[in-house]
C-alpha positions, -999 to +999 in steps of 0.1 A: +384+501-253+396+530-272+425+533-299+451+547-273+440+520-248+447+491-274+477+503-282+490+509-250+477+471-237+495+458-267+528+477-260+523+461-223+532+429-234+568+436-245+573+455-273+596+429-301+618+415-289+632+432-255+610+409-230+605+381-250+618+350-237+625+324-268+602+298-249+571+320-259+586+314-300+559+282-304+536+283-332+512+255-311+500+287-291+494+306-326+474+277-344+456+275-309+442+312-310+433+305-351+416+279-345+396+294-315+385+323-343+378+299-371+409+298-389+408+333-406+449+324-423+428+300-446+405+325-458+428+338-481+461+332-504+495+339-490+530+346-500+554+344-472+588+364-474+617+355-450+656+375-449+676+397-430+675+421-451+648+435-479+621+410-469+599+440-466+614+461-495+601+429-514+566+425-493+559+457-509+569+459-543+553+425-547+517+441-528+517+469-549+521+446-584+491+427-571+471+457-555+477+469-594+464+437-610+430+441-593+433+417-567+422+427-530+459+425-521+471+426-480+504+435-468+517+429-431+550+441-421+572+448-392+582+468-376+561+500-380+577+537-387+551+560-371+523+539-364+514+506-354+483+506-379+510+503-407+517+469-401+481+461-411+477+474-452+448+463-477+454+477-511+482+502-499+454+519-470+465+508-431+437+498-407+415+523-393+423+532-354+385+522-353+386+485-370+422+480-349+404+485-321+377+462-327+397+435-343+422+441-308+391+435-287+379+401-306+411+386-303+417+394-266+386+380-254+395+346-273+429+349-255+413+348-222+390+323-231+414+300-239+438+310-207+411+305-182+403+269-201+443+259-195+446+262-239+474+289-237+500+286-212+504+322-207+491+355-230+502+356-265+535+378-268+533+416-286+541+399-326+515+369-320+489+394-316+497+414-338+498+388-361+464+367-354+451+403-354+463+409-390+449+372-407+417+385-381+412+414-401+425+403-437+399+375-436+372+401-423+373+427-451+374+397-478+415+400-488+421+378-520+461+381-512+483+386-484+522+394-489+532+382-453+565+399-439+587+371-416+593+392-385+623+375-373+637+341-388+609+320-402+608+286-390+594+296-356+579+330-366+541+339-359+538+342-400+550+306-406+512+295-400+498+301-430+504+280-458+516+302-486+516+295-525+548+308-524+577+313-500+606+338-506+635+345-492+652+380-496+691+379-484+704+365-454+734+382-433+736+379-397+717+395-372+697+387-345+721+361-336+707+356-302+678+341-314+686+329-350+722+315-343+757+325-344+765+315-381+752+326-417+743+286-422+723+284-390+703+317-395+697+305-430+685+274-419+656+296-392+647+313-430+647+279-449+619+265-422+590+288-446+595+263-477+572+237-478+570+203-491+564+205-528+553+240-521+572+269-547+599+286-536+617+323-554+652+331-546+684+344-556+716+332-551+738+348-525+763+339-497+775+302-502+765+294-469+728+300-474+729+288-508+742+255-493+715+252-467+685+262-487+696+242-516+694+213-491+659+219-478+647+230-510+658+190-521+644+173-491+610+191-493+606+186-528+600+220-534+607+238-569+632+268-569+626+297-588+653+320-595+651+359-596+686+366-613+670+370-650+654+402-630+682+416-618+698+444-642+738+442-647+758+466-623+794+463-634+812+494-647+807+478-681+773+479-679+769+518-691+766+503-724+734+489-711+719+522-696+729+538-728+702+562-741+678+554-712+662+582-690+682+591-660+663+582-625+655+613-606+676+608-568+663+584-550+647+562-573+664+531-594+653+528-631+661+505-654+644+486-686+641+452-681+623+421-699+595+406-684+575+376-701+589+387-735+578+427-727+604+455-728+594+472-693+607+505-677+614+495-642+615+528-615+612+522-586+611+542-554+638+523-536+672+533-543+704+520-542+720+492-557+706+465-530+671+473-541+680+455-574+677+425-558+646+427-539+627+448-569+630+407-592+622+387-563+587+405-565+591+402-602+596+364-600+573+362-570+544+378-589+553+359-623+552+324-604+518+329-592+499+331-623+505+293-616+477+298-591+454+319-609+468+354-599+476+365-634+496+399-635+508+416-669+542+432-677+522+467-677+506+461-643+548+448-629+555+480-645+532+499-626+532+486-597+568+487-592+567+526-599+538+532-573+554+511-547+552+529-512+579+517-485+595+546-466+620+553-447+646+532-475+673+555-487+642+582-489+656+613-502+639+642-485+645+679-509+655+709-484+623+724-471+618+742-439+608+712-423+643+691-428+666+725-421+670+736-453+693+702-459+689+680-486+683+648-460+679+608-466+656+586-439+673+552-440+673+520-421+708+504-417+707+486-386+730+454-400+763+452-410+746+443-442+725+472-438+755+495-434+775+485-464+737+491-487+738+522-474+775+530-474+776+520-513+742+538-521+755+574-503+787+571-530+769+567-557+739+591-552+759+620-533+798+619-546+815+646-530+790+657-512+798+663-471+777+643-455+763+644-415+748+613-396+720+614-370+726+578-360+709+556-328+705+519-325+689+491-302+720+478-276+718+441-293+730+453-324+770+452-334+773+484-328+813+491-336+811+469-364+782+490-382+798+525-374+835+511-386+814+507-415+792+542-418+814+565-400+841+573-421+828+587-454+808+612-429+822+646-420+802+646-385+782+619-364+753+629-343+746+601-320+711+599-301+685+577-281+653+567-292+626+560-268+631+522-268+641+496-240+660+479-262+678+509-271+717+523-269+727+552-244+747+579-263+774+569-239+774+534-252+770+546-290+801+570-280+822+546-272+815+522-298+824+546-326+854+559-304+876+547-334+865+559-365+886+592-365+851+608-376+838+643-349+810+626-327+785+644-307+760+637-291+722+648-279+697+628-256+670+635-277+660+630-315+648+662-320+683+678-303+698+658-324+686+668-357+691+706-347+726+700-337+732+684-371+716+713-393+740+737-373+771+710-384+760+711-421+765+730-448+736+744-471+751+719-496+756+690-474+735+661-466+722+652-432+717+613-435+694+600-404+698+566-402+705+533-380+671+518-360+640+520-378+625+537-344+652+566-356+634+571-384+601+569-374+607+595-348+625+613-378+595+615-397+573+623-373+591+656-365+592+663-398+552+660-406+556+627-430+537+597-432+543+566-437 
C-alpha cells in the first residue's frame, strides 16, 4: 500500500475524536493488538505525560534533553501540524513515509487477524493505531526512551499501556468535557489514572482542585511526588532584580539562569510566554528523576537540550518575509480557555502596543464564546475561518459566538482567504496573530512553506 493510501485508510477510521464513540476508549483492545506483535511497549523505557495544557510543550523539552544525553530518545505526540509522520519522532527525525507505511501494513494485518478470530470486537479507532504503530516502530529501530504524549485524559488513553518510569502531569483546566467530565476534579482524576503504584511521579502544584485529587491518588498508590517548582524562575514585578544583568531573550524565546544539581545554567528556550515556565521544569525534574533509572543527564546537556528544543506552532514568532505578508506574524495554539488566557498574557508582554489582527478557527466542541471573550478584545480586527475538519466551526457559528466582543469580525471560508484578508487589515507594523485549532496552524504553515 502506498504512503497516500495509509494515510488515507487511517483517516477512514475517524479522525480524533469526531466518530469516536467513548465505548471504543478500552485499553483491553490495545493490550490485545500488543500482545498479538510481541509486546513491542516493553522493549523500551517510557515517560508518560498527561494535562490539558503543555503535555506536549513538556514531551519535547524533555526528548530533546535526552536525545542530547546520547540516549536513542522517541517522542510521540498528538495531534500533528502538517503531517501525520510527526507524531512518530526518534532523536528529533519523524518516520519516513516509507517505514509508516510498512509499520501501517504490520499492524493492520494483526488487526484483522485478531477480528476474524472474535479477539477485537470491532477495528481499532484512528489514535489506537496510531499508537500501537508508534511502540511498533520505537521497538523496531532499537529506541532506548520514549517521551509518550497522553492524547486525551490518561486513565483510558491508548498511552496508558506502557509502564513508564515516570508519569507527569503538565496542568489541568477543562476541556474535553464530553469525555473527561464536567468538573476540574473529575478531569484531574482521567489524568491522575497514569500514576502507578509505587511508580514516580513529577508535578507542580496548580488549581486546588487537581492538587486535591492527585494528592489523593498519589497516597493510595504509594507513589513518590516530585515537585518541579525549584525549576520554575520567579515572575512577579519584583523579580527584575533577578533578571538583572542577564542577556535579554530574542522575541519568541524565554531565557532565564536557573540552578540545576548545584550548576548555574542559562535556560532559553524556544517556547515563549510565561506558561512555558512551567512546562520547561517539569522536563527539568522529569529528566533529573530519571538518573534514578540509569538515564544520567548533566546540567550542560539540560542546558542544551532545552535551547534546541523543536515544538512549533507555540507562540512561534514568524519575522516579515514575503511569505507571511510582510507582517511580523505568531503561529499559536489556544484552543482552551486556558489556552486563551497563555496566549492573551504572552501577546502583552511580547507586543505592547502593538495592533494586533487574529486569523482565528476552532473545532464546534470547543467553548467557543468563552475563548473569544477572552482573545478578542486586545485585537484590532478578527478574521474568522474554517479548517477542513468535521469537527470543525462554520464561520457562521464562529460569528456569532464572538458577536459580543465589540472587536470588527470578518470572515473568509477558506484559510488561505483568510490570511489575505488579514494582511490587507494590518498595518506594516502590526501583528497578524493566527491562532485557535492546531489544524489552523498547520494549514498556516503549510501556506507559508514551514515545517514542522
Amino acid at each position: 500500500m502506498s504512503y497516500q493510501d495509509t494515510v488515507e485508510q487511517l483517516y477512514a477510521l475517524g479522525h480524533e475524536l469526531a466518530t469516536t464513540p467513548s465505548h471504543k476508549f478500552d485499553l483491553a483492545y490495545v493490550r490485545t493488538m500488543l500482545e498479538a506483535l510481541g509486546h513491542p511497549e516493553r522493549r523500551f523505557a517510557s515517560v508518560l505525560i498527561a494535562g490539558t495544557n503543555g503535555k506536549g510543550s513538556t514531551a519535547a523539552t524533555l526528548a530533546s534533553i535526552l536525545r542530547v544525553a546520547g540516549y536513542k530518545t522517541a517522542l510521540y505526540s498528538s495531534p500533528h501540524l502538517v503531517r501525520i509522520n510527526e507524531r512518530l519522532r526518534v532523536n528529533g527525525e519523524p518516520i519516513s513515509d516509507a517505514e509508516f507505511g510498512a509499520i501501517h501494513d504490520r499492524v493492520e494485518r494483526i488487526a484483522q487477524d485478531l477480528l476474524q478470530a472474535g479477539k477485537l470486537p470491532w477495528h481499532p479507532s484512528f489514535f489506537e493505531m496510531l499508537t500501537v504503530m508508534a511502540f511498533e516502530y520505537f521497538a523496531s529501530v532499537g529506541v532506548e526512551i520514549a517521551v509518550l504524549e497522553v492524547g486525551m485524559g490518561g486513565r483510558l488513553d491508548a498511552t496508558n499501556v506502557v509502564e513508564p518510569l515516570i508519569s507527569v502531569i503538565a496542568d489541568i483546566a477543562l476541556d474535553h468535557q464530553k469525555y473527561l467530565g464536567n468538573t476540574i476534579a473529575e478531569i484531574a482524576a482521567e489524568k491522575a489514572g497514569i500514576i502507578r503504584a509505587n511508580g514516580v511521579l513529577v508535578t507542580l502544584p496548580q488549581h486546588p482542585q487537581s492538587n486535591d485529587v492527585i494528592g489523593r491518588a498519589v497516597l493510595e498508590k504509594n507513589a513518590h511526588a516530585i515537585s518541579a517548582a525549584q525549576y520554575v524562575p520567579p515572575v512577579s514585578p519584583g523579580a527584575a532584580t533577578y533578571l538583572a544583568g542577564r542577556t535579554i531573550p530574542e522575541r519568541g524565546r524565554n531565557r532565564y539562569p536557573l540552578t540545576v544539581m548545584g550548576e548555574e545554567i542559562d535556560a532559553d528556550s524556544p517556547l515563549a510566554g510565561r506558561h512555558q515556565l512551567r512546562n520547561v521544569a517539569l522536563a527539568i525534574a522529569a529528566a533529573e528523576a530519571l538518573a534514578q533509572f540509569g538515564f544520567n543527564v548533566t546540567p550542560k546537556q539540560i542546558e542544551q537540550g532545552i535551547r534546541e528544543t523543536h515544538w512549533p506552532g507555540r507562540f512561534q514568532v514568524l519575522p516579515p518575509s514575503p511569505a507571511t505578508y510582510q507582517r511580523e506574524t505568531v503561529l499559536d495554539v489556544a484552543h482552551n480557555p486556558a489556552g486563551a488566557w497563555a496566549l492573551r498574557s504572552a501577546l502583552s508582554e511580547t507586543f505592547p502596543g502593538r495592533e494586533l489582527t487574529f486569523v482565528f478557527a476552532a473545532m464546534r466542541d470547543k467553548p467557543l464564546r468563552e475563548i473569544a471573550e477572552i482573545l478578542f478584545p486586545i485585537a484590532e480586527q478578527v478574521v474568522v475561518t474554517q479548517v477542513a475538519n468535521p469537527r470543525a466551526a462554520t464561520t457562521g457559528e464562529l460569528l456569532e459566538a464572538a458577536s459580543r466582543t465589540g472587536v470588527s469580525l470578518h470572515a473568509e471560508e477558506t484559510v488561505a482567504a483568510a490570511l489575505a484578508r488579514a494582511r490587507e487589515l494590518t498595518k506594516p507594523d502590526g501583528v497578524i496573530v493566527v491562532t485557535g485549532s492546531i489544524f489552523l496552524v498547520g494549514e498556516a504553515m503549510s501556506l507559508f512553506g514551514l515545517q514542522a
